[in-house]
C-alpha positions in Angstrom: 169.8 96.4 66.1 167.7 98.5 63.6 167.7 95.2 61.1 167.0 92.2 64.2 164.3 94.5 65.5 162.8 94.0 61.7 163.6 90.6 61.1 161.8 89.9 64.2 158.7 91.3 63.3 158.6 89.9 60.2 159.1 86.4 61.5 155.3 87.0 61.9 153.9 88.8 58.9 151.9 85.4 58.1 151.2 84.0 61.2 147.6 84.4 62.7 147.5 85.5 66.2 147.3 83.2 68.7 146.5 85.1 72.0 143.9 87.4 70.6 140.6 87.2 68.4 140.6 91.3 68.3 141.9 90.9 64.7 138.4 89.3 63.5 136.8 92.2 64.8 139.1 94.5 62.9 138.7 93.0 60.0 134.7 93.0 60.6 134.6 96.7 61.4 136.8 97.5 58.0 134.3 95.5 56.0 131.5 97.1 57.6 132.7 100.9 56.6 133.5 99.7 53.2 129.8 98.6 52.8 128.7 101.7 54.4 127.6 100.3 57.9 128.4 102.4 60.5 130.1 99.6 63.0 129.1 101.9 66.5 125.5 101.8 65.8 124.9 98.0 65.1 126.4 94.7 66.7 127.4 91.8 65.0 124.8 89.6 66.6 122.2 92.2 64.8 123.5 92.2 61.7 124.7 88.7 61.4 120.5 87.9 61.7 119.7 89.9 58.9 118.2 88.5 55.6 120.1 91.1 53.8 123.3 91.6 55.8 126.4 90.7 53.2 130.0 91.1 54.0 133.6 89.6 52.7 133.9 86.2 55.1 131.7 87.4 57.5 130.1 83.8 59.1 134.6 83.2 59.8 134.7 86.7 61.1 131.5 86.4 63.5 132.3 82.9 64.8 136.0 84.4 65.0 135.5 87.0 67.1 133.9 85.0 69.9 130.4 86.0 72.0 132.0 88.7 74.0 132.6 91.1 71.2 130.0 89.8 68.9 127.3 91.1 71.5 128.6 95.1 71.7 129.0 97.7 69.5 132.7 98.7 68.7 134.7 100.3 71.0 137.7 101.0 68.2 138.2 104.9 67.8 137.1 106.3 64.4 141.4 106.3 63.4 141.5 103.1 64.2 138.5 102.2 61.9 140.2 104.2 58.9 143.2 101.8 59.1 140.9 98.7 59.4 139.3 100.0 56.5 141.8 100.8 54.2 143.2 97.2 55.2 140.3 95.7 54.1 140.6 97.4 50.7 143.9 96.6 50.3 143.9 93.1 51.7 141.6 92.2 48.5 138.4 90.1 50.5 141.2 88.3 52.0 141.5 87.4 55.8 145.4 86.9 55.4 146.0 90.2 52.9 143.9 92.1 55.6 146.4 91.1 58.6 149.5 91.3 56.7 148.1 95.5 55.7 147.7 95.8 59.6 150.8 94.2 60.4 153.1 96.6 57.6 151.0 99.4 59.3 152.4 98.2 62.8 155.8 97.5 62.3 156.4 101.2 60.5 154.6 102.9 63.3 157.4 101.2 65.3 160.3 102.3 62.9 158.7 105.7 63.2 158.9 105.6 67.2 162.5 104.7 66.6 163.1 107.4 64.8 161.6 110.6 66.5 162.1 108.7 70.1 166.1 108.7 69.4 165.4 112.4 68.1 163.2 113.5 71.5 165.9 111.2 73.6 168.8 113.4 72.2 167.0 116.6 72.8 166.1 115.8 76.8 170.1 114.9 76.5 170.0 110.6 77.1 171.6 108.0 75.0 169.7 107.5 72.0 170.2 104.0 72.4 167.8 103.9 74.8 165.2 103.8 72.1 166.5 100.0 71.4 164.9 99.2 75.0 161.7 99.8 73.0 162.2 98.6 70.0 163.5 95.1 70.4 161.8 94.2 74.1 160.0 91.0 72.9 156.5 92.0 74.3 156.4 94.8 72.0 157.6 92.4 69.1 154.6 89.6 70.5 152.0 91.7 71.4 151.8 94.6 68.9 152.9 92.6 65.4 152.2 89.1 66.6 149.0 89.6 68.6 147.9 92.4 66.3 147.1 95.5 68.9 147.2 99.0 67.5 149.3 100.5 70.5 152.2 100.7 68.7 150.7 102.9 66.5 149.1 104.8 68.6 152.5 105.7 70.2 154.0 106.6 66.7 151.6 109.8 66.9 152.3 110.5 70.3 155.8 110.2 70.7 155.9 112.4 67.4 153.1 114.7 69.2 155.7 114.8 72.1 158.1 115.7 69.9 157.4 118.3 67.9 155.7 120.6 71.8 159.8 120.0 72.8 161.0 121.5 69.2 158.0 124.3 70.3 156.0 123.1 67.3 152.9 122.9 69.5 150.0 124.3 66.9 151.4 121.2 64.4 151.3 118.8 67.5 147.9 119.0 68.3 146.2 117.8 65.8 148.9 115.1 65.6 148.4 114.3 69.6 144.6 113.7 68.9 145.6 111.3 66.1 146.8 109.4 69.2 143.5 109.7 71.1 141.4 108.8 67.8 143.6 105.5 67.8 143.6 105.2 71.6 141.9 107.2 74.3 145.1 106.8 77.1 146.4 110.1 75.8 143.4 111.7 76.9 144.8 110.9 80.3 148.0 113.5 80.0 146.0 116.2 78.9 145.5 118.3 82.2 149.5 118.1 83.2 150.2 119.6 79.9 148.8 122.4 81.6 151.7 124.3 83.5 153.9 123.3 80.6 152.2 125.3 78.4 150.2 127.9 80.7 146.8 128.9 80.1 146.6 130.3 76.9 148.8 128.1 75.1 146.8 125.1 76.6 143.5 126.4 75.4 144.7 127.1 72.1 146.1 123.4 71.9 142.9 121.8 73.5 141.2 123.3 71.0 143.1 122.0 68.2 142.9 118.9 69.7 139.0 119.0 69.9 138.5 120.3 66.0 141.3 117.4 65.1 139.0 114.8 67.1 135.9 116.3 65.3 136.9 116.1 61.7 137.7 112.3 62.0 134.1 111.5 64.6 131.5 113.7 61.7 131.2 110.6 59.5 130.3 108.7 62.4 128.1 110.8 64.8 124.9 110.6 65.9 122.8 110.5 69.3 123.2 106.7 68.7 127.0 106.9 68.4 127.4 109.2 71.2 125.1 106.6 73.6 126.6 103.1 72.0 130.5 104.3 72.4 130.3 105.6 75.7 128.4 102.4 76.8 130.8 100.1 75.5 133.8 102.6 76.6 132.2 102.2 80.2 132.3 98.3 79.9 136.7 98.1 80.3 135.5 100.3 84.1 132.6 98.2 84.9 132.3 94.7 83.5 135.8 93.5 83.0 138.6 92.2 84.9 142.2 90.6 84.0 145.4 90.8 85.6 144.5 93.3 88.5 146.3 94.4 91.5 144.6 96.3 93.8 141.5 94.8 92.4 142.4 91.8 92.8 142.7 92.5 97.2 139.5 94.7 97.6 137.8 91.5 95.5 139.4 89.0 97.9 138.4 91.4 101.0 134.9 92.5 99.8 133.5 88.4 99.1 135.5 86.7 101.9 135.1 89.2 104.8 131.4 91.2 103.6 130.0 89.0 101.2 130.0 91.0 98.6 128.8 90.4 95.1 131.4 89.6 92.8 129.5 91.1 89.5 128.6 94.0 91.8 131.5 94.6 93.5 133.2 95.1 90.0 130.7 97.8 88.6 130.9 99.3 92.2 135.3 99.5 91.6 134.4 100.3 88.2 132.9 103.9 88.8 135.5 104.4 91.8 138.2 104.5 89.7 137.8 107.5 86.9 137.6 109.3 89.8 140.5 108.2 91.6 142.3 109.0 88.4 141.2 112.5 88.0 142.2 112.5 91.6 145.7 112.1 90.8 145.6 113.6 87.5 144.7 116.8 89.2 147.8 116.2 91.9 150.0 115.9 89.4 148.6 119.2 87.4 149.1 121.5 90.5 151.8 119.8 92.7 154.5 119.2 90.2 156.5 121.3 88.2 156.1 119.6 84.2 158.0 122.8 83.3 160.2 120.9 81.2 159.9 117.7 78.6 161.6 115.1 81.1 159.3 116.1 83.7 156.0 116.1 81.8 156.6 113.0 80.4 157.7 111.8 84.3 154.1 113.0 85.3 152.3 111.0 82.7 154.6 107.3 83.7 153.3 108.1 87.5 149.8 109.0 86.1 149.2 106.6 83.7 151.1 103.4 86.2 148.5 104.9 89.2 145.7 104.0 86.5 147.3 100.4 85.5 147.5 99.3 89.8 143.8 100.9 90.0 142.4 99.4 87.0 140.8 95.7 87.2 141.7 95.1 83.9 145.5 95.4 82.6 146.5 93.5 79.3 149.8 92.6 78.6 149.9 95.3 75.7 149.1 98.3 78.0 152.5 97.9 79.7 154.1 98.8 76.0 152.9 102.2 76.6 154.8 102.4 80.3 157.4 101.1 78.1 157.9 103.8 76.1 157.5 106.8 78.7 160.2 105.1 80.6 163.3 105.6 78.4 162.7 109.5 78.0 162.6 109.2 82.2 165.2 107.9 84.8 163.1 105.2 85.8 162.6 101.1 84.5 160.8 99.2 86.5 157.9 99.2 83.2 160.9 97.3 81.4 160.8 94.9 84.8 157.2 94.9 84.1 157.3 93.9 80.9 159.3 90.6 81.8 157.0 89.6 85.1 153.4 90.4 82.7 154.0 87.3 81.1 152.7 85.3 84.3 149.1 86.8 83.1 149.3 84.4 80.1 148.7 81.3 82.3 145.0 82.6 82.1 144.9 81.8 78.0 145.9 77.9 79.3 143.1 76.8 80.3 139.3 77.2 78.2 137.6 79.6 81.4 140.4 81.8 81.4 140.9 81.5 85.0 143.3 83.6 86.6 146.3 82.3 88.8 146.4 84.6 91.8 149.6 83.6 93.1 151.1 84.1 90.1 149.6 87.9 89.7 151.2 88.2 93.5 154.6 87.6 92.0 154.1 89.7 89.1 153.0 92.9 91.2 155.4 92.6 94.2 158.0 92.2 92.6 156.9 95.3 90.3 155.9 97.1 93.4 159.5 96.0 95.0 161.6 97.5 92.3 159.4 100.7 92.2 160.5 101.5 95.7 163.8 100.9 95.1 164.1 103.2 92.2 161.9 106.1 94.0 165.1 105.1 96.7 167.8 104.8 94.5 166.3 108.1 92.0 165.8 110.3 95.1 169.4 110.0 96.6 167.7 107.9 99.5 169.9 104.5 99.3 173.0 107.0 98.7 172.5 108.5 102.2 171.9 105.2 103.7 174.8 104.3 103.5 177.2 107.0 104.1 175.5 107.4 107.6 176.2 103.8 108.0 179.6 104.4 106.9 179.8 107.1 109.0 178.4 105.5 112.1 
């Protein structure tokens, strides 16, 4: 299983991805840095203007990354931009050598969540083959080699992260934990339920860690610029953008047919709702649940970071990988159900305006939604009492 999951990935190592232009701005950002442009304080329509402005390929990398991204500043945390970098020096001025770098530095994150998720599986006392339910689920082979999205290696760092706090190596997982933030910022998410696992002290300590970690990595890169372009751009995936939605998706259909709302408006307004509806539950799960041990924490955060993904007016593909990967260390699988039924959200790359099929999003989420009640039935003992009153009665 170890060697197809391999084989698989490498069945791309050349190809250029299909479902995603991300990689041009990758490659952008990397040659940027290696010029010594900071990429959060100018945006390739800027620079692209410039008399002076000279990078490797960049005409193919600004009419590559299309107008979205080519108007706003990056939104790629600053580990993310090391790895473009360092892809960029390696990859020798070439477009190909760059993505092939990026690509080797994908597929060993995988290997690497392999490895410590069989070790963290065995500790919370599952089958280790469990891990396999990762490793070879073909969105995760698609969307993070193919497609070229750093999840996976964001999850290297913070299924290692989680690792090491269950082996009570906590000091050496924090700094390794915000190595998963600098790559991603969904771990900031799990932060406050990390809270009763540790206690108050421990958590501070960790926090801390976590914030010097975070530091180190943002001082070539900071200044009152930086601080104002990031969080702008951050605030665009709230405010400005919307794919594959669920809940979204009604209010929107509500909020123009019934009140007339303003679609553009009515997604900023949703926009700001939601971080706070997040903290909302964030806070719930904190206080309300136990996250005493390993299997429960990392329960907490597949409820947490699931409430975010049926909130959110934007959900990739990719993001389910991360569901993914909580769910094998947990009894439940309805993200690996999930992970089948996202693939109706592709119709939208068929046609040049990216419009969405709606029908096909109601299939997608109900039957997600359907299989999530049963397992909250079927996990809590419910179905099991069904029927021996039935056979009973």
């Amino acid at each position: 299983m170890l060697i197809a999951g391999i084989l698989f990935r490498l069945v791309f190592i050349i190809a250029e991805p299909n479902l995603s232009q991300d990689f041009y701005r990758f490659i952008w950002d990397g040659e940027l840095i290696k010029n010594g442009i900071n990429p959060y304080l100018h945006t390739p329509n800027t620079l692209i203007e410039r008399p002076d402005f000279a990078i490797t390929n960049s005409q193919e990398l600004y009419n590559g990354m299309g107008a979205l991204s080519a108007r706003h500043y990056s939104n790629y945390p600053p580990l993310n931009q090391l790895i473009f970098t360092v892809s960029t020096y390696l990859g020798g001025g070439s477009v190909l050598g760059s993505l092939i770098i990026m690509r080797l530095s994908i597929i060993l994150a995988d290997i690497g969540i392999l490895y410590f998720g069989r070790k963290l599986l065995k500790i919370i006392g599952s089958s280790t083959h469990l891990a396999f339910w990762y490793f070879l689920n073909p969105l995760v082979v698609i969307e993070l080699t193919g497609n070229l999205h750093f999840e996976g290696v964001m999850l290297f760092f913070f299924v290692c992260s989680i690792y090491l706090i269950s082996i009570n190596k906590w000091k050496l997982a924090a700094p390794v934990y915000a190595m998963s933030i600098l790559l991603k910022l969904v771990p900031l998410l799990f932060l406050p339920l990390l809270l009763k696992y540790f206690g108050f002290k421990k958590s501070a300590i960790f926090y801390t860690l976590i914030g010097v970690t975070s530091l180190i990595f943002l001082l070539p890169f900071i200044s009152p610029e930086f601080l104002a372009n990031y969080s702008k751009t951050v605030g665009l995936w709230f405010s400005n953008f919307e794919f594959n939605a669920s809940i979204y998706n009604i209010v929107k259909k509500v909020g123009v047919h019934y009140f007339e709302a303003k679609p553009w408006e009515l997604v900023k307004s949703y926009g700001n709702l939601v971080p706070k509806l997040v903290i909302l539950v964030a806070l719930l799960l904190t206080f309300l649940r136990k996250n005493k041990n390993i299997k429960t924490l990392l329960g907490s955060m597949l409820i947490l970071l699931t409430s975010y993904y049926f909130l959110s007016s934007t959900v990739h593909p990719w993001y389910i990988i991360f569901l993914l990967t909580l769910t094998i260390f947990t009894n439940y699988r309805f993200p690996i159900v999930w992970s089948v039924l996202v693939i109706l959200s592709y119709y939208a790359y068929s046609n040049p305006e990216f419009k969405e099929n709606l029908w096909l999003l109601a299939i997608e989420y109900s039957l997600v939604l359907g299989y999530i009640i049963y397992e909250i039935f079927k996990n809590h003992n419910t179905l099991s009492l069904f029927r021996k009153k039935f056979t009973q009665k």
